[in-house]
C-alpha positions as CSV (number, residue, x, y, z in Angstrom):
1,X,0.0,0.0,0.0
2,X,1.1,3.4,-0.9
3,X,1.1,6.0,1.7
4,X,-1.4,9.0,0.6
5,X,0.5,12.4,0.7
6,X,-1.8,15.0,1.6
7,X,-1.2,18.5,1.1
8,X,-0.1,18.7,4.6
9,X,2.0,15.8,4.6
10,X,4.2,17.5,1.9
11,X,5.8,19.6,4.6
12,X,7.5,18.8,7.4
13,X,5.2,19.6,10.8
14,X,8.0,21.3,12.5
15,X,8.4,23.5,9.6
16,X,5.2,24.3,9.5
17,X,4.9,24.8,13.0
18,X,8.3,27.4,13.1
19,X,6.2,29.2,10.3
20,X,3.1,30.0,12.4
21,X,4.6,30.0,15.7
22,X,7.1,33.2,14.2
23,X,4.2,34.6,12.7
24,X,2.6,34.7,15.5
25,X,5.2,36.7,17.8
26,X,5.5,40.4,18.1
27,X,8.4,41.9,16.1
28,X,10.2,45.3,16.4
29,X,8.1,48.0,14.4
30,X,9.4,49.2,11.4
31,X,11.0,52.2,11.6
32,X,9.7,55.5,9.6
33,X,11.6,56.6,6.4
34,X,13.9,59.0,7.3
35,X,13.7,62.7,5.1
36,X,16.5,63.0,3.0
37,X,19.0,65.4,4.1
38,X,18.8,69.2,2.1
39,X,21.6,70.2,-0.4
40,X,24.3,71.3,0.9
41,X,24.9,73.8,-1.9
42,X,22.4,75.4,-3.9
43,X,22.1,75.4,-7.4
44,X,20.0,77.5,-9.7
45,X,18.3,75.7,-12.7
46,X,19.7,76.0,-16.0
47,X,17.1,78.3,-17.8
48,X,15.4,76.6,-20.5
49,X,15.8,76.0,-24.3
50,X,12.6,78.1,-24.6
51,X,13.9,80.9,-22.3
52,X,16.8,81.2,-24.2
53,X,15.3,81.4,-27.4
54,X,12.9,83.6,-26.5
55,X,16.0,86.3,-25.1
56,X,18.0,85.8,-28.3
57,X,14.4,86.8,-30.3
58,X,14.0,89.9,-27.7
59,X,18.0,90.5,-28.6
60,X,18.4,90.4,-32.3
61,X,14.5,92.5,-32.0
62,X,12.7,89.7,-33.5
63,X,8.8,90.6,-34.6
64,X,5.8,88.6,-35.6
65,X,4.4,89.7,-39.0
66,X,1.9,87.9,-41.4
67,X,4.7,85.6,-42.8
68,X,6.2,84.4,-39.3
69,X,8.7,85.6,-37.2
70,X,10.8,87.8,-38.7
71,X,14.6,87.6,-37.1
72,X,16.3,91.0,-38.6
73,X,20.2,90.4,-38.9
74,X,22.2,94.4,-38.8
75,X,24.1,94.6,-41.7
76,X,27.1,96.6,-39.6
77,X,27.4,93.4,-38.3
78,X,26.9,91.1,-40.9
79,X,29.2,92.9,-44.1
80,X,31.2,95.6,-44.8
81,X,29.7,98.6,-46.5
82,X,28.8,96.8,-50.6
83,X,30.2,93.4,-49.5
84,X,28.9,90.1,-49.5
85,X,31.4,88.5,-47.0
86,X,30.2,87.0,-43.7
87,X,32.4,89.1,-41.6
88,X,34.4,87.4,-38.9
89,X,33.2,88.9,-36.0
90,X,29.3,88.3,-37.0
91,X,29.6,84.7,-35.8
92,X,27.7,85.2,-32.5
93,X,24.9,86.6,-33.7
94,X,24.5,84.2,-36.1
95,X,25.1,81.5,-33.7
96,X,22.1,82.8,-31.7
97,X,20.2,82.9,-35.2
98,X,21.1,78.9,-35.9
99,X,19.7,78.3,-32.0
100,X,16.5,79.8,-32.7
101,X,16.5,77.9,-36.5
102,X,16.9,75.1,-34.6
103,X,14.8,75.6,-31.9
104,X,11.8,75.7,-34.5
105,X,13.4,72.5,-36.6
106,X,11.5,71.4,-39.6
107,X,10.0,74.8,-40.1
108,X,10.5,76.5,-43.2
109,X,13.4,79.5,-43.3
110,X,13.9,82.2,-46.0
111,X,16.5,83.9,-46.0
112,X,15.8,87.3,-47.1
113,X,18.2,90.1,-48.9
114,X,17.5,93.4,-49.2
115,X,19.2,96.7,-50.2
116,X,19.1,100.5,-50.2
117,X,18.4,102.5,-53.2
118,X,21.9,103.6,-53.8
119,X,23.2,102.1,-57.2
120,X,20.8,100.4,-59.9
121,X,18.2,97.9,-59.2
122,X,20.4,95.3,-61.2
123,X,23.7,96.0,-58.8
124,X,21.3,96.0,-55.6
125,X,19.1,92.7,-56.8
126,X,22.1,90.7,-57.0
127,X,24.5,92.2,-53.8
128,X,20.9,91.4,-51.8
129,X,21.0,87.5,-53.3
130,X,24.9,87.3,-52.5
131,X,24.4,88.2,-48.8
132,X,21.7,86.2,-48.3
133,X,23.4,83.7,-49.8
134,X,26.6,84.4,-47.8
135,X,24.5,84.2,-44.7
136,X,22.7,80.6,-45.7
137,X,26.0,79.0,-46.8
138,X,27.3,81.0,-43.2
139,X,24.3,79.1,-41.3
140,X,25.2,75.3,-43.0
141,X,28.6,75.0,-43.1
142,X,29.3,76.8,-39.5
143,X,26.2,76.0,-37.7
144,X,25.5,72.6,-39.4
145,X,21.3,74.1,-40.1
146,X,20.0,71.4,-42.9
147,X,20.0,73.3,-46.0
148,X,17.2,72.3,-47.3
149,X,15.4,74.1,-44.7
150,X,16.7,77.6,-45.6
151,X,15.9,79.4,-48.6
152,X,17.1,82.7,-50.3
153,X,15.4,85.1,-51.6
154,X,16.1,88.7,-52.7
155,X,14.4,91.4,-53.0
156,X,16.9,94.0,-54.0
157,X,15.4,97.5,-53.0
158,X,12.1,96.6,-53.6
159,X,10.8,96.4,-50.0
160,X,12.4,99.5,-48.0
161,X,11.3,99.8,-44.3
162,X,12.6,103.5,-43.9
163,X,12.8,106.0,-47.1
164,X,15.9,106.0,-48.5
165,X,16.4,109.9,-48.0
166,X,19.4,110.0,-45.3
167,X,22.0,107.9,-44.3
168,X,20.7,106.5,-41.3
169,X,17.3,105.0,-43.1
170,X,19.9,103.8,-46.0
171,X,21.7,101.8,-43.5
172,X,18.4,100.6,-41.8
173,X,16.8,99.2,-45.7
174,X,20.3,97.6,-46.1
175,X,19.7,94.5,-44.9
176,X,18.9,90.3,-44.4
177,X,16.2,88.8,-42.4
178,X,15.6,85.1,-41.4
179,X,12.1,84.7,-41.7
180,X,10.9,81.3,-39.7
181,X,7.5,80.8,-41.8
182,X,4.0,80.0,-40.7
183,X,5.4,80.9,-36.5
């Protein structure tokens, strides 16, 4: 004859009794969590991506038209007087330009030329294209902006925002925008 096993005969009664009878006894309490100590130092947050963007826009005196946001670039920063060349020392501000260009990835960005009145419309057309140009190839190659998002256009001296009637409104027509579409 087999012996029957039970499900009580599968463990050993003295285990089984150890199990209940510690079960059974009072225990110490569990202690509370303790608070985790407070910093020794403080530390202020890194402002963020946003904030930053939104001082560079407030800096470089960024405005909303119908378009998008239009990012005006100074062009006593940007070129010498009838010159096309990036100058050296207008890095930073377009290194704030390619954080904001980045900031709104994917949008669509025109780069836009424009001129004073001084000269003929031909000469201003294409100095307008070359330093927008300057300022897209400026944008890839330094800032590593996908060029595909940033298109040139020129408008020349068609699209003055002062009159052209002293030097000072001359200097303020004379220049390129980065115009972040459709924000």
């Amino acid at each position: 004859m087999t012996p029957r096993v039970g499900p009580f005969t599968a463990i050993p009664v003295l285990a089984l009794l150890a199990l209940v009878s510690t079960a059974a006894l009072p225990g110490p309490r569990p202690l509370p969590p303790r608070p985790l100590p407070a910093p020794t130092t403080t530390t202020t947050a890194a402002p963020s991506r946003e904030t930053e963007v939104k001082q560079i826009l407030t800096d470089l005196n960024a405005t909303q038209s119908e378009q998008g946001l239009v990012v005006p670039l100074p062009e006593q920063v940007l070129f010498d007087f009838n010159k096309a060349d990036v100058r050296p020392d207008a890095s930073t501000t377009l290194d704030k330009v390619a954080e904001v260009v980045g900031f709104y990835a994917g949008a669509q960005v025109e780069i836009q030329g424009h001129t004073d009145d001084v000269g003929t419309d031909q000469f201003n057309q294409g100095l307008s294209e070359r330093r927008a140009n300057a300022v897209r190839e400026h944008l890839i190659i330094v800032n590593g902006i996908a060029a595909e998002t940033l298109v040139v256009k020129a408008f020349g001296e068609s699209r003055p925002i002062a009159p052209n009637d002293s030097e000072q409104n001359r200097q303020r027509n004379r220049r390129v925008e980065v115009v972040i579409l459709g924000r």
